[in-house]
Each structure stands twice: as C-alpha cells, then as structure tokens.
Backbone bond lengths (Angstrom), bond angles and torsions (degrees), N, CA, C in turn:
res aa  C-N    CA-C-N  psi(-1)  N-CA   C-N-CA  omega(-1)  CA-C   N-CA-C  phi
1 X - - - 1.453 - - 1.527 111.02 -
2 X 1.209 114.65 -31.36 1.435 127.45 172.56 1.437 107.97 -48.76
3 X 0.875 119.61 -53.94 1.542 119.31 -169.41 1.538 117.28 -75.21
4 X 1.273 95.85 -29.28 1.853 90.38 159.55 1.323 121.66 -69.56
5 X 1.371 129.23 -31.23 1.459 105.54 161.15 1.319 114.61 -96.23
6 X 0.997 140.33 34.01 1.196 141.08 145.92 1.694 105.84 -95.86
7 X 1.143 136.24 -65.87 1.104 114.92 -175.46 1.909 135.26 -79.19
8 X 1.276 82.91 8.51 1.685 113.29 163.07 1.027 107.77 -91.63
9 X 1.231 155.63 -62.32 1.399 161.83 139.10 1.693 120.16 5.10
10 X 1.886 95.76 -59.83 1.256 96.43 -160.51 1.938 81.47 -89.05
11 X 1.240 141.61 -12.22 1.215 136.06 -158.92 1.875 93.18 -74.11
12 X 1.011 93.84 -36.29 2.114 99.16 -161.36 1.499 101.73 -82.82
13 X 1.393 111.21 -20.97 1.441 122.38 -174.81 2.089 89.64 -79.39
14 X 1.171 90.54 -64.84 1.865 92.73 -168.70 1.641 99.50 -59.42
15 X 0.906 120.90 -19.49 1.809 100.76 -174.72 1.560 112.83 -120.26
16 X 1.696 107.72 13.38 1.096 99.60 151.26 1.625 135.89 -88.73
17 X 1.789 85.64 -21.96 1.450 106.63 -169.21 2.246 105.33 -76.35
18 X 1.510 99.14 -8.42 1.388 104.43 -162.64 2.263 94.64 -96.42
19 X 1.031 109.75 5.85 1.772 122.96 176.81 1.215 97.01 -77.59
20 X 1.304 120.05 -85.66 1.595 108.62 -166.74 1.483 121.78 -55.94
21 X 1.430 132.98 -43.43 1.828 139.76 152.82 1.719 85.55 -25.04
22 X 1.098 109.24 -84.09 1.935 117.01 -158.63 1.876 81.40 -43.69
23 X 1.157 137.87 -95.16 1.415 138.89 -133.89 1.497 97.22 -59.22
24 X 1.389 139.14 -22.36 1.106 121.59 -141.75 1.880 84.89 -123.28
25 X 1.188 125.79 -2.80 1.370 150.52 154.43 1.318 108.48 -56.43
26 X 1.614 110.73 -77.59 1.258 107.95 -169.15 1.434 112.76 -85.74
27 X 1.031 144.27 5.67 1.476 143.10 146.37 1.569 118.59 -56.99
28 X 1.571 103.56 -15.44 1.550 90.68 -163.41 1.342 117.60 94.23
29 X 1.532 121.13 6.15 1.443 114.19 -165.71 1.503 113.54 -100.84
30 X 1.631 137.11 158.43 1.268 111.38 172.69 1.244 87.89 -103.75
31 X 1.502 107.84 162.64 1.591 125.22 -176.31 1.507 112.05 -148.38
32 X 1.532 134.54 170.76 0.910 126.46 173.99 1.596 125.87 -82.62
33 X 1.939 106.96 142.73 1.366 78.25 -172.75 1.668 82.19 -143.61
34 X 1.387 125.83 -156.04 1.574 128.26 -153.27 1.214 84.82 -88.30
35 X 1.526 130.04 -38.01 1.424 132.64 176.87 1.581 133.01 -48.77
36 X 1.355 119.14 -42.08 1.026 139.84 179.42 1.743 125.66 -176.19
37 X 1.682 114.23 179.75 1.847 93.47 -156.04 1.306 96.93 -78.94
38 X 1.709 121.26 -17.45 1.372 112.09 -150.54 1.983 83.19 -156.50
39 X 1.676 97.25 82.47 1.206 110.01 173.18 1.813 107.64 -69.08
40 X 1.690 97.56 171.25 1.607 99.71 171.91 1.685 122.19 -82.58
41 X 1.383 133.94 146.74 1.360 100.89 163.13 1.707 140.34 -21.36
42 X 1.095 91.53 -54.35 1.834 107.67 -168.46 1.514 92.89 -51.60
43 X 1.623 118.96 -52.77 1.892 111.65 -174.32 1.544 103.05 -75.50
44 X 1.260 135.31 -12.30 1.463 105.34 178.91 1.872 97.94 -97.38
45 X 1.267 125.88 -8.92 1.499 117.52 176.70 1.706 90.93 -76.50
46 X 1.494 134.88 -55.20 1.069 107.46 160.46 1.278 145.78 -68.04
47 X 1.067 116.09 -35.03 1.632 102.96 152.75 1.362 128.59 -19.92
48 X 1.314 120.19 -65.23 1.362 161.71 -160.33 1.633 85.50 -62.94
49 X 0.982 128.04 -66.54 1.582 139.84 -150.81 1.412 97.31 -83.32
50 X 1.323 106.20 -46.67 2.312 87.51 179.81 1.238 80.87 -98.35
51 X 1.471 143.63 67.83 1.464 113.67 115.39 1.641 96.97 -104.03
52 X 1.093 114.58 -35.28 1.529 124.09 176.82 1.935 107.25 -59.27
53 X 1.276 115.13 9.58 1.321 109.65 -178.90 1.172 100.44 -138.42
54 X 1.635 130.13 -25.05 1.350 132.34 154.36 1.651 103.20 -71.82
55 X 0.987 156.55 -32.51 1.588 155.85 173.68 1.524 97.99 -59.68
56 X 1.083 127.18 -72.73 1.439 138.89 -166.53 1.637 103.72 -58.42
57 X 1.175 125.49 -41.34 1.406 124.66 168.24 1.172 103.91 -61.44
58 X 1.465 141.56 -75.85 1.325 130.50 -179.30 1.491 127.81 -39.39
59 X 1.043 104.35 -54.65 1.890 117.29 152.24 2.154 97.46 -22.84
60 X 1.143 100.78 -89.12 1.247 104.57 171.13 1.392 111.83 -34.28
61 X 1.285 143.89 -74.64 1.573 132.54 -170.10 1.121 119.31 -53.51
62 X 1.962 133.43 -19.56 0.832 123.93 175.47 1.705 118.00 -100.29
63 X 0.992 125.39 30.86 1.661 143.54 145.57 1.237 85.72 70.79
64 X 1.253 139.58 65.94 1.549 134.52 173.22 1.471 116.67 -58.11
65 X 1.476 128.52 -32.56 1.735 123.44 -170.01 1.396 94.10 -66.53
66 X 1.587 133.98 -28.51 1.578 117.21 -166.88 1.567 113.25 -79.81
67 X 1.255 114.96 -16.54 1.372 109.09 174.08 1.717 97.54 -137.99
68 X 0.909 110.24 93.75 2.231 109.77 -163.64 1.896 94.02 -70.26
69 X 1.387 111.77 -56.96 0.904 102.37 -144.34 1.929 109.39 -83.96
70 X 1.476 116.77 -29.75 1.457 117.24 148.35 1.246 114.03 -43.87
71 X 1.487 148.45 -92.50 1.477 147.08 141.79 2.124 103.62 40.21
72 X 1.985 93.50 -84.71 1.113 97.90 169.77 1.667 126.74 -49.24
73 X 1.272 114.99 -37.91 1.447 115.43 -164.35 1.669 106.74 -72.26
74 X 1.566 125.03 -34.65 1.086 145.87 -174.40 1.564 108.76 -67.96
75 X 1.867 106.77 -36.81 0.820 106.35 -160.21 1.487 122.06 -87.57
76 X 1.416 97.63 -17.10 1.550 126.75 -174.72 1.660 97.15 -101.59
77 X 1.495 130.78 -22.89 1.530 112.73 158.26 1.447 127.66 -66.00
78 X 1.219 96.34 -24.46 1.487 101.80 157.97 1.307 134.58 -60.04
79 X 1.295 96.93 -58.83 1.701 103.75 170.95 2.010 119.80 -52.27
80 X 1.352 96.62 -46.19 1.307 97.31 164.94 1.625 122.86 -61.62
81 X 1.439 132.86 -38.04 1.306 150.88 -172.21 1.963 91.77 -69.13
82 X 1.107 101.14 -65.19 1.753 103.00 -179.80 1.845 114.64 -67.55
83 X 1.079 109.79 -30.22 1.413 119.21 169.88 1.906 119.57 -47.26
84 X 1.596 86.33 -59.83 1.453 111.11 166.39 1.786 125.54 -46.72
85 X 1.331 80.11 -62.04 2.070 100.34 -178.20 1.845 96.60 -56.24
86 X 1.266 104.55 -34.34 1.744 87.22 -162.83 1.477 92.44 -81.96
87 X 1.597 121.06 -49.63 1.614 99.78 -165.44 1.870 117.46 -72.49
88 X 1.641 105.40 -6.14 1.922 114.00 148.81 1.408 127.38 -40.71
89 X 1.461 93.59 -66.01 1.609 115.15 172.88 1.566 118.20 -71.96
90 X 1.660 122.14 -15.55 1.731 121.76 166.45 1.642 105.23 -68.43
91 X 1.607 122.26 -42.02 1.135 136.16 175.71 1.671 126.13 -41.67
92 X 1.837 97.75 -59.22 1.098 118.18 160.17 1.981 130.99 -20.83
C-alpha cells in the first residue's frame, strides 16, 4: 500500500512540474530547464513530455484501480505541492 502513495505522490509531483516546460515550449518560449537557465523551446516541449511520460509511468506502478480514490488524492497532492513550489520559486 506504501507504494501507492508514494508513487502517486511522486506521479502528480512529476507531471505537474512537466505543464509549464510543455506551455512555455509550445509558445516558442525559452524557459528554465535542468539543462540550462534559459533553455530552447524544442528542450522545454521535451522536457515537458518525459516528465508527462515519467508521471504516467509511475501512475502505472502504483496500481491505482485497487484503491482509485487514495491514488487520486495523492495524486492531486502532488500537483498542488509542485503547483505551490513553482509559484515560491517565480517570487524568488
């Protein structure tokens, strides 16, 4: 059971953080990424996309249909937890 909120957790955390890379990708925008301060579009649309493919895999390892609605709750504290940290760090 452990591992469903852990890998629900870290799934909402990794594919929230992969939204702004994707939006700021496909605008044409450079943004920051692990690569550099002021990556090109093309690396934050990829960026953006394997976290959204590393998220969705973890999603998967943590067997979400046996407990749906924990799964969800973990998965969406995440999103809120990473939601938070980035508009902390826009402040910064």
């Amino acid at each position: 059971m452990l591992h469903l909120y852990i890998y629900s957790l870290l799934s909402g955390l990794i594919t929230a953080n992969g939204v702004p890379h994707f939006i700021h990708g496909i605008l044409g925008e450079k943004f920051q990424t692990p690569f550099g301060k002021k990556s090109s579009a093309q690396i934050n649309i990829i960026w953006g996309w394997l976290n959204f493919v590393v998220g969705g895999f973890l999603l998967h390892l943590a067997h979400p249909r046996a407990h749906e609605l924990r799964a969800f709750a973990m998965f969406s504290f995440g999103i809120l937890i990473m939601s938070l940290l980035n508009l902390v760090d826009r402040k910064s």
